[in-house]
C-alpha positions in Angstrom: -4.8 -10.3 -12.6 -6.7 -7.2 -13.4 -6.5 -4.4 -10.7 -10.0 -4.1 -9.0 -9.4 -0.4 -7.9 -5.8 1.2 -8.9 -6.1 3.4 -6.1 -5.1 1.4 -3.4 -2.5 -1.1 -5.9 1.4 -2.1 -4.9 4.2 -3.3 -7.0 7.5 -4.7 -5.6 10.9 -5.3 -7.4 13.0 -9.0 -6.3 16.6 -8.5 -6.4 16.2 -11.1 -9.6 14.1 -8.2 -11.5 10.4 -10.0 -11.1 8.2 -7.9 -10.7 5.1 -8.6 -8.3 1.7 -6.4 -8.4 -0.8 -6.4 -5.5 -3.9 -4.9 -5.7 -4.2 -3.7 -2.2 -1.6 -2.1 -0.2 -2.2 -4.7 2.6 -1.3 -7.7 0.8 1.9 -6.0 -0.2 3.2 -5.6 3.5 2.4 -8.7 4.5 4.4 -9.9 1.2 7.4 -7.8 2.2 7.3 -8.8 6.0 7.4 -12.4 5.2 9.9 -12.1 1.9 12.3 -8.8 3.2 15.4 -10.8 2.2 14.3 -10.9 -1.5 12.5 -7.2 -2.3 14.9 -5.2 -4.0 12.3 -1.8 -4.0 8.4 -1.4 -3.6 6.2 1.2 -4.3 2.7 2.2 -3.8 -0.1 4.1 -6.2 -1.0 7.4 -4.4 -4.5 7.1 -3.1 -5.1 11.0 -4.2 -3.4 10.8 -8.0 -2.9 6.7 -8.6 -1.0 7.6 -11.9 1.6 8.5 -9.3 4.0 5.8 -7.6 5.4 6.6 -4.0 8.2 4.6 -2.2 6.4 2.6 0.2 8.4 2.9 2.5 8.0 7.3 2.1 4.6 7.0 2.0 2.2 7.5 4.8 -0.9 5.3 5.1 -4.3 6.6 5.7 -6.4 3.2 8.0 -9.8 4.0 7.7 -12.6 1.8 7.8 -14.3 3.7 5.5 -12.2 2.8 2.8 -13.4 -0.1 0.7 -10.0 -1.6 -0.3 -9.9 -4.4 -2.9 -8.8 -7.2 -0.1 -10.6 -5.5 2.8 -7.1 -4.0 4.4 -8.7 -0.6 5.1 -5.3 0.8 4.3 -4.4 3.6 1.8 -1.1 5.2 0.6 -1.0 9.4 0.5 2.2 11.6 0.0 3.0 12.7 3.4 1.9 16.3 4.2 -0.9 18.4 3.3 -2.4 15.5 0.9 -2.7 12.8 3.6 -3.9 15.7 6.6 -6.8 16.4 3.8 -7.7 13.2 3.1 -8.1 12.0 6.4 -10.1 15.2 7.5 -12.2 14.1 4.6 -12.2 10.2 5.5 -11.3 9.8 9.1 -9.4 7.3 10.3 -5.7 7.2 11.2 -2.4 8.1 9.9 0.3 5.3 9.8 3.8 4.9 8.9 5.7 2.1 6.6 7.2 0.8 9.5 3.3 0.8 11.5 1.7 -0.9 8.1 4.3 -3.9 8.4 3.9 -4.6 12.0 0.0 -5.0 12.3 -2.0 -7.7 11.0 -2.6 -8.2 7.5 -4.7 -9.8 5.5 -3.2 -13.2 3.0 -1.1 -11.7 0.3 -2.4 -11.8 -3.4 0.2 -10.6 -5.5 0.1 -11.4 -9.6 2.8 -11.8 -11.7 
């Protein structure tokens, strides 16, 4: 699978080495909340600089529904800080944690191998 938009893309780790790629942020937490037991690490692309991988579970998450995310989650991953403040003074929406992303509903995953 080709990412539609690297900006808002996830990767996870098993604790058997696979890799899995998501191509919204989204469809990774729903992943993780349903397969915890098996993730060994995952990591999101920075909204702001996508060449740059954040722990997801570091990361905060900009909910906006102007954002037009690949699989419609609305969701986008910032380095905490001065980035995500900016960006969401830019954007609007809300600020979210890890922990807030896995909790609320999510669309189906769509990882690719």
């Amino acid at each position: 699978m080709t990412l539609a938009d690297p900006r808002f893309a996830g990767e996870l780790l098993t604790r058997t080495g696979k890799a899995v790629v998501f191509d919204d942020v989204g469809c990774l937490a729903a992943w993780v909340a349903e397969n915890r037991a098996v993730v060994a690490s995952f990591w999101v692309a920075n909204f702001a600089a996508p060449e740059q991988w954040l722990r997801a579970d570091s990361a905060v998450y900009l909910q906006s529904d102007t954002l037009r995310t690949p699989m419609a989650s609305g969701l986008a991953a910032l380095a905490p800080g001065r980035q995500a403040d900016s960006v969401r003074a830019s954007l609007g929406g809300m600020l979210r944690t890890w922990r807030d992303v896995l909790a609320a509903p999510r669309p189906t995953p769509n990882p690719s191998s």
